[in-house]
C-alpha positions in Angstrom: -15.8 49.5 -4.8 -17.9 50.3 -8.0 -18.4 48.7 -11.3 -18.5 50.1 -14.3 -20.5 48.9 -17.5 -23.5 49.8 -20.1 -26.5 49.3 -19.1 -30.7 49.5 -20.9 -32.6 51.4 -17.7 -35.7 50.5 -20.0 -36.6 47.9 -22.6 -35.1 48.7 -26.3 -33.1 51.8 -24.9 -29.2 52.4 -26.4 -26.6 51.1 -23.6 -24.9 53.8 -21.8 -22.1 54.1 -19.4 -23.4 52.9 -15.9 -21.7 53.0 -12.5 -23.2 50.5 -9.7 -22.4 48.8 -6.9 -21.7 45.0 -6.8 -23.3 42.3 -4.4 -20.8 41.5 -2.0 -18.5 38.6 -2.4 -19.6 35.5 -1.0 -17.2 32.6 0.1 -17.9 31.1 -2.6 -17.9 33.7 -5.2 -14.8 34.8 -7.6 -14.5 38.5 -9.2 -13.2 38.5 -12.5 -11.8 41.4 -14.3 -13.2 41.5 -18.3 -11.2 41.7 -20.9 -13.6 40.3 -23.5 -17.6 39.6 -23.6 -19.4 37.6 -26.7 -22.9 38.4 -27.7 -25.7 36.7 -28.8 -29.5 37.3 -29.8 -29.9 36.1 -25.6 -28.2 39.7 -25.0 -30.9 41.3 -27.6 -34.0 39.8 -25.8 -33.1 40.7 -22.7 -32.3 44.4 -23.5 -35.8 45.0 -25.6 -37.5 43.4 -23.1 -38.5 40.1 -25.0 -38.1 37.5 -22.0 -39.9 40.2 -19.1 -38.4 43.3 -17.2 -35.3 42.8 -16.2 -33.7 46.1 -16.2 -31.7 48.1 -15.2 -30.2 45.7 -17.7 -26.2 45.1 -18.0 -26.7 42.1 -20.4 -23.4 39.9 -21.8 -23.2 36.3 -21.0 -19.5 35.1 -22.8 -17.1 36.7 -20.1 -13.5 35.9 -20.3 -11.3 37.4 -17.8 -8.8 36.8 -15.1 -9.6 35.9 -11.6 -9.2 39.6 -9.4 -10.6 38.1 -5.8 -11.9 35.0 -4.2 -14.3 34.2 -1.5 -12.9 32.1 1.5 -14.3 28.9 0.5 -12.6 29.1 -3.1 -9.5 26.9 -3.6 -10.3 25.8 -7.3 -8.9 28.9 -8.7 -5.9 31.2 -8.8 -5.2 34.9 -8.7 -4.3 36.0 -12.2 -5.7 33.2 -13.6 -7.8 33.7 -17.0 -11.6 32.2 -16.6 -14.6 32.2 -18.6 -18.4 32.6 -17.4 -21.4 31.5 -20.1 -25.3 31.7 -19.3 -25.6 30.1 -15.5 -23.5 31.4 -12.9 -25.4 29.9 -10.1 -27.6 26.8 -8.8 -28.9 25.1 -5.7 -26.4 22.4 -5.7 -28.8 20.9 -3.6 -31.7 19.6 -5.8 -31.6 15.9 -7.6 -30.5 17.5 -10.9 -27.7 19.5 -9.3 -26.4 15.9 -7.1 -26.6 14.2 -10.4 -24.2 16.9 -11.9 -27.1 18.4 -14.4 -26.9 21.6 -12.7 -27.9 23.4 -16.0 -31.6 22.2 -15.2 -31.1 23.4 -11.6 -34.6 24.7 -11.1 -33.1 27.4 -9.3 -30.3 28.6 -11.6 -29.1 32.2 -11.5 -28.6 33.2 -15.1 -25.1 35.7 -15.4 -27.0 38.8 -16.9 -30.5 38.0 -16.4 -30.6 37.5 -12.7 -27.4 40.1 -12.1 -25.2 42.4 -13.8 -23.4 40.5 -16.6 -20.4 41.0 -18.6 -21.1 44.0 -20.6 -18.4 45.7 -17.7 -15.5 45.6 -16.6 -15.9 43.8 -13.4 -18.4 40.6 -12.8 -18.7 38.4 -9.5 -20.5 35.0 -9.5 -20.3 32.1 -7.7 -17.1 30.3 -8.5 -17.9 26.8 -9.5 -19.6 28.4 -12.6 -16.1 30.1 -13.8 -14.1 27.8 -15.6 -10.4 27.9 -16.6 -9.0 28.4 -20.1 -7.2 26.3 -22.0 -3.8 28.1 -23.4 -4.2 26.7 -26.6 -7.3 29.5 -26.9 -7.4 32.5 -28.0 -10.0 34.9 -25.6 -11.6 36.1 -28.8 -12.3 32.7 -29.1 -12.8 31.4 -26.4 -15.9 33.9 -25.4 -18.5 32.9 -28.0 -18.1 29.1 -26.8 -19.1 29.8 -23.3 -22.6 29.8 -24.6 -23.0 29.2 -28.4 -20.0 26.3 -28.1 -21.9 24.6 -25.3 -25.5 25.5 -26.6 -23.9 23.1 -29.4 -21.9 20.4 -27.8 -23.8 19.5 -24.8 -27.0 17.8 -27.1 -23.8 15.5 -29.2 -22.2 14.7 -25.5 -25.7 14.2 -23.7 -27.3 12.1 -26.3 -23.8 10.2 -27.1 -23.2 11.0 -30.7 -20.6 8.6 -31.8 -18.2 8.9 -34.4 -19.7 6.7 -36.8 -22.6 8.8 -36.7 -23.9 10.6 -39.4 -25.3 14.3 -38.1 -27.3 17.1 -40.0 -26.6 20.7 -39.0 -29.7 23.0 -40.1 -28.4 26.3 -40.2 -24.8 27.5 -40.6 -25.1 30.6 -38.8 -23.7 31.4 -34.9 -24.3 27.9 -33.8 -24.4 26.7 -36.7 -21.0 27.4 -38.1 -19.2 25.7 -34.5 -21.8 22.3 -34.6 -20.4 21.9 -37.7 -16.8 21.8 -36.5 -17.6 20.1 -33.4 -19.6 16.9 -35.0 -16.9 16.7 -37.6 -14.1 17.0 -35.2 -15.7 14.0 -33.2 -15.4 11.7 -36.1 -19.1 11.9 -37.4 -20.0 12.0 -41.4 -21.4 15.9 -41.4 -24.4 17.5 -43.5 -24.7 20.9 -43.8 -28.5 22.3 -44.1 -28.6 26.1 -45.7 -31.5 27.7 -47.5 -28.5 29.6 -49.0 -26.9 27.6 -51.2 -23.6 30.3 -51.3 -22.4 29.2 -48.1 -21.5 25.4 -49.3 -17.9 26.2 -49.6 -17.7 27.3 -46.0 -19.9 25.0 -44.7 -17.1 22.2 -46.6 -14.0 24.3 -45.0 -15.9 24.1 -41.6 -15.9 20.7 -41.5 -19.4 19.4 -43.2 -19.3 16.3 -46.0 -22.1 17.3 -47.6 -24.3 19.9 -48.4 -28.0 20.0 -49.0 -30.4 23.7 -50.4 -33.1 22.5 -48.3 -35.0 25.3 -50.6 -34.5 22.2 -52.9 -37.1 19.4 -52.9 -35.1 16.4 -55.1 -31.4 17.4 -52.4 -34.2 17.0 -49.4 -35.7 13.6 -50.6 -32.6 12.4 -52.0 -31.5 12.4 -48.0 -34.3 10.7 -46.6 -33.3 7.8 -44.3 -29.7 8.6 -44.0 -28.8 10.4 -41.2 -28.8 9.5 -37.4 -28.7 12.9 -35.5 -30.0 16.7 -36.5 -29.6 19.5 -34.6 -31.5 22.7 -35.7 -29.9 26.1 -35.1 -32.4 28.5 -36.6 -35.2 30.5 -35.3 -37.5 30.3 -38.1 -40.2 27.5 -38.4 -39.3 25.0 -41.1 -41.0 22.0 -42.9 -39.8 19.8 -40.0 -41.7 16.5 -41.3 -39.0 17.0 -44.1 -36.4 16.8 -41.8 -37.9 13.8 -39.9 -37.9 12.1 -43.1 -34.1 12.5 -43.3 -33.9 10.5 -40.2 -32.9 6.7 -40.0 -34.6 4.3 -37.5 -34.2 5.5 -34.2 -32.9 9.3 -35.6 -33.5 12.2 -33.4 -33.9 15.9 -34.2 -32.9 18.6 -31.4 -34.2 21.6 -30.9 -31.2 24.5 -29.9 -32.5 27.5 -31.4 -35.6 29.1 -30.0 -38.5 28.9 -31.6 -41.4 31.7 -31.2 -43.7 29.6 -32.7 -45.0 25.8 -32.1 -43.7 23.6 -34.4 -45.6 20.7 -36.5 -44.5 17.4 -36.8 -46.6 14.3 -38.1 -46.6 12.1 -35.2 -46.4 9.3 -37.8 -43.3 9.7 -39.0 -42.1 9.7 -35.4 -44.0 6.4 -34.8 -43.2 3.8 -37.9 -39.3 4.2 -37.2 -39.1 5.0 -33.6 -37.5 8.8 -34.4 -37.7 11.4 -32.2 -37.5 15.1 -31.0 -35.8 16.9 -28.3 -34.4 20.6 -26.8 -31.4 20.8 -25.4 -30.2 23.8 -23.0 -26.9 24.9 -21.9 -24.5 21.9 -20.6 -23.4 20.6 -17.6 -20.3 22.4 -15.5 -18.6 19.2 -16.4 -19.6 19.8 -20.2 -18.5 22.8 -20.2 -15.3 21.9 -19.0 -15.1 19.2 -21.5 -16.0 21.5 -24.0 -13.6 23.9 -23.8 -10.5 21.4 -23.7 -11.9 19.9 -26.6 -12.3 22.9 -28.8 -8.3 24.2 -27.5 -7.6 20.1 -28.7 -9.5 20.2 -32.0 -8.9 23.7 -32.9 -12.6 24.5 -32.8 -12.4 28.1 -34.1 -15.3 30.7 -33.6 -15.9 33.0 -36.8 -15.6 36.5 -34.7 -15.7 40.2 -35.4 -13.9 42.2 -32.4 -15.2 45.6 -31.2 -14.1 47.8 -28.4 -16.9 47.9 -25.3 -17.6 51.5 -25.7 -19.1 50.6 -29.5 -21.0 48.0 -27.1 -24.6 49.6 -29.7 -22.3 49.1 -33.0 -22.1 45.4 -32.5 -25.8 44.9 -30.8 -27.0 46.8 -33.4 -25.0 44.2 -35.5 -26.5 41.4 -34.1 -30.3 42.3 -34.1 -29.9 42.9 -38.3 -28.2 39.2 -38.3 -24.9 40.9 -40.3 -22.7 39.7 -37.8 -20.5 36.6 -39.6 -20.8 34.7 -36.9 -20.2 35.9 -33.4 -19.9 39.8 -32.2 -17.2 40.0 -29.2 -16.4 43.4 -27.4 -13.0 43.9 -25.6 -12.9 45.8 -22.4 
């Protein structure tokens, strides 16, 4: 049996059509026929070569599908049954972070289009306790872009127990940006929405945000200091982050979810004299994931999306590397 997907043979190369065949399936592996694949700026650095040489390349890590085979050990899922597959698709599930259920900081973990073809195809197989069912209640359009920018999100408010009386900053209303928004609203918290772009405050209010702050604007960013309890950055840029330490309360933490190519600078002061503090945050648990997803088909969590067929796979990469896509690029098989 062959696969068929689009593949980079060489760093920065245009996808084209690409026949190969797949590893064979393991007892505990489930092949799932594609019928959409999300992208983000992940897909981008691994195609021009950013994170190393990983090509041939068949990037796309927000697979939905339905389940087309199972390995002998698989009971969990169902013929037929629609699935979705984010970054990891494989861990150890023998190490201390795996028995404690973290297996997202397996230090073994397979990554779905890094370490093996991903989901820009028609076909993908991966070990099954990484494929998680889909709530009815979401659309696959949907549902794609949350297997890794909806968790990328999610897992820092569930790890680091954000509580609905919380108060939570969200720097950036981009890909991430646009579903943390939603997500810390839907949980009950009191919601501030951080643009350098002060057009986007009447979609940052319809997403779900209370308030809205031009952090181009020196008075909006000192008139927040001390009032917020949680602030998760989703840009890529380097920003005046002592400004944003200031906005914290005692005991306030800022996370870290978008990658940085630079090192940051923080005072360490203003992390001292009120006990505040900084932190990353990768992809979630399996169990976070699940939760995720039946709380976004519950709350109505809704990824902004723009649909293309597979074989304009370049049109929509292309899309995301000039950030035009509003918010999340998903191909359909």
């Amino acid at each position: 049996m062959v696969f068929h997907g689009y593949v980079a043979h060489n760093p920065g190369d245009t996808l084209v059509p690409y026949t190969y065949e797949p590893e064979p399936l393991g007892a505990e592996d489930v092949e799932v026929a594609i019928s959409h694949c999300g992208i983000c700026h992940s897909d981008v650095h691994i195609i021009d070569g950013d994170w190393g040489h990983h090509h041939p390349a068949v990037a796309g890590h927000e697979v939905v599908g339905t389940v087309a085979a199972l390995g002998s050990n698989v009971k969990s899922l169902q013929i037929g049954q629609r699935v979705g597959i984010g970054w990891q698709s494989g861990s150890c599930m023998e190490c201390e972070w795996c028995i404690r259920g973290e297996t997202n900081l397996c230090p073994n973990s397979l990554a779905t289009c890094k370490d093996r073809p991903g989901g820009f195809a028609d076909r993908i197989r991966v070990d099954a306790r990484f494929a998680f069912p889909i709530p009815d209640a979401l659309d696959s359009v949907n549902a794609a872009p949350l297997l890794c920018g909806g968790i990328t999100v999610y897992a820092p408010l569930a790890h680091f127990g954000v509580r609905p009386s919380d108060r939570v900053g969200v720097i950036g209303i981009g890909g991430l940006g646009h579903l943390a928004v939603q997500f810390a609203a839907k949980m009950g918290c009191e919601v501030t929405a951080f643009s350098t772009s002060p057009s986007k405050e009447a979609e940052a209010r319809t997403l779900g945000a209370h308030h809205f702050i031009n952090s181009k604007d020196d008075a909006q960013m000192k008139a927040a200091r001390r009032s917020l309890d949680f602030i998760i950055s989703t840009v890529n840029v380097n920003l005046d982050w002592d400004s944003y330490i200031k906005v914290l309360r005692p005991d306030g933490m800022l996370c870290f979810v978008g990658a940085l190519s630079d090192p940051i600078q923080i005072s360490t002061g203003l992390l001292l004299g009120n006990r505040r503090s900084v932190s990353g945050s990768p992809i979630g648990s399996r169990a976070q994931m699940q939760e995720m997803l039946d709380f976004a088909a519950r709350h109505q969590v809704v990824a902004q999306t723009e649909l293309l067929p597979m074989a304009e796979i370049n049109t929509a990469l292309d899309k995301v590397r000039r950030n035009e896509a509003r918010y999340r690029m998903v191909v359909s098989v």
